[in-house]
C-alpha positions, 0 to 999 in steps of 0.5 A: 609549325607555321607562321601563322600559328605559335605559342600562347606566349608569343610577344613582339620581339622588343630590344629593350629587354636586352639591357632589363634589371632583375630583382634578385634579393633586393638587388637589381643586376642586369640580366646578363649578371643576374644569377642564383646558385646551383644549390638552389632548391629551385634549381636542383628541385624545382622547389618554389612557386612563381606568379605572372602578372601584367602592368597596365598603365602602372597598375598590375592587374587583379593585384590582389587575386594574384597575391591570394593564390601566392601566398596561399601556394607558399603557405601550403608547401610550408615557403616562407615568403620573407616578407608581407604583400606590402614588401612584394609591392614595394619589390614590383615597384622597384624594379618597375622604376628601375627599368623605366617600365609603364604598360605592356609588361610581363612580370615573372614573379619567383620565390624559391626554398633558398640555398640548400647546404647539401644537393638533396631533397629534404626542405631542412637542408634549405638554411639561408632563407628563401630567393626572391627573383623577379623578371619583368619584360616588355612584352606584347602579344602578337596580333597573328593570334587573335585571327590565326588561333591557336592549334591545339593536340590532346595528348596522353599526359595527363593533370594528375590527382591533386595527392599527386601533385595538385595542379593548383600549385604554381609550382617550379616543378612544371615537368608535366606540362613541358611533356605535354607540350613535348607531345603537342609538338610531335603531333604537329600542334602549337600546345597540347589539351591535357584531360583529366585523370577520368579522360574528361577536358582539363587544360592545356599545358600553359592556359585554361580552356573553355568552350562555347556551345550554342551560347554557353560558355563551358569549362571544367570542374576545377577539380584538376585544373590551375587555379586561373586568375583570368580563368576565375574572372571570365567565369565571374564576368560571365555571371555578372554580364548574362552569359551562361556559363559552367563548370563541369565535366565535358569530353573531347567530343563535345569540345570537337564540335564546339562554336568556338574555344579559347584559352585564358591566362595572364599574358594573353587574356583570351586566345582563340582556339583555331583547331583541336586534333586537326578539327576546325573549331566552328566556323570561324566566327568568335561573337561570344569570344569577343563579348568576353574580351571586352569585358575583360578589357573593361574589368581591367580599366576599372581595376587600373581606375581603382588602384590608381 
């Protein structure tokens, strides 16, 4: 790779999370002594779900939404939470306090199956309750991205059938992904487009994609796809602000010859997309793709005003 391109999840290097407290089951410990067992079931299975979330000026944005899909994900994989939003709140806040933490922060939040008693697969064998871990870094995007874009490879892995393993999971188990981004790499490329199980345009291994094609906004059915927060709010900012936008079926060809393409995710908001398969993606300019980020900038301030 070059120095001009990198990973969706490239931040400014910051000597404070050397010394961050993580939240391990009501306990924080520096990130040094915070551990888990190797009996975990996240561990062994990778049997848990997680959610991302960032602090902007004390707020965690689009709170709500991302508890909807958390719960909603432990609900349906049978993972008891322990606790109600109220208890994850005060958890957040906790540790947001605890390391001093305002704005630009990057929250990994973790909940596993627990200790099992015996390194196998079956949930019984999960009899302590579940591991709650939470790490929160301060973590800026870097600039370089927003002019240099992201370089992208489609790949043979593909998101599979939601019988298989539906991609609306935040789930642990990210084995799939970590192969396609495995593939990207080898062909020269920061992250890897993923299709869908019938050959159309999905994701990539980290973020959601959309294309923009003669004023349009594009992106998939949502079929295969991660349930996307910021994925989710691009679309509703769309509709509210006039930008024709759609969930559909496209193929690699119309993706090709798009005006421009960018990725949506929690970290980083919306990333341009420089290049698919070696193939420049317009012609450098992003108008949509910057109406769009102000927008989404502005959705964010309303939210922070709202829960202030």
């Amino acid at each position: 790779m070059t120095t001009d391109h990198g990973t969706t999840h490239d931040a400014e290097d910051d000597p404070r999370n050397r010394d961050i407290l993580i939240y391990v089951n009501g306990e924080l410990k520096h990130r040094d002594e915070a551990k888990v067992s190797v009996y975990d079931s996240g561990f062994l299975l990778g049997d848990g779900m997680w959610e991302g979330m960032r602090l902007y000026d004390g707020v965690w944005a689009f709170f709500d939404a991302h508890m909807d899909r958390f719960f909603d994900s432990c609900h349906a994989v049978s993972l008891d939470v322990g606790m109600d939003r109220a208890g994850i709140a005060e958890a957040l806040e906790m540790t947001r306090r605890a390391n001093g933490m305002e704005t630009d922060v990057h929250c990994r939040l973790m909940l596993t199956r627990g200790i099992k008693v015996k390194p196998f697969q079956h949930p019984a064998l999960s009899r302590s309750g579940p591991t709650l871990v939470i790490i929160m870094e301060h973590s800026r995007p870097v600039d370089r991205l927003q002019s240099a874009g992201i370089r992208l490879a489609s790949v043979p892995q593909v998101r599979g059938l939601p019988h298989s393993q539906d991609a609306k999971f935040n789930s642990h188990s990210k084995l799939n992904c970590v192969i396609a981004c495995l593939q990207a790499e080898a062909a020269g490329a920061d992250e890897a487009l993923m299709l869908d199980p019938h050959g159309f345009v999905n994701t990539t291994n980290a973020c959601n994609f959309f294309i923009v094609r003669k004023g349009e906004v594009w992106t998939s059915t949502g079929d295969y796809c991660m349930n996307g927060v910021t994925r989710a709010k691009v679309i509703e900012l769309c509709r509210k602000d006039g930008i024709p936008v759609f969930e559909k079926n496209y193929s690699l060809y119309e993706a090709y010859s798009a005006d421009e393409a960018f990725l949506t995710g929690t970290f980083g908001a919306q990333t341009p997309v420089a290049s698919i398969d070696g193939k420049r993606v317009g012609d450098g300019s992003r108008p949509v793709t910057a109406r769009i980020q102000a927008l989404y900038k502005q959705a964010i301030a309303e939210d922070i005003a709202a829960h202030r």
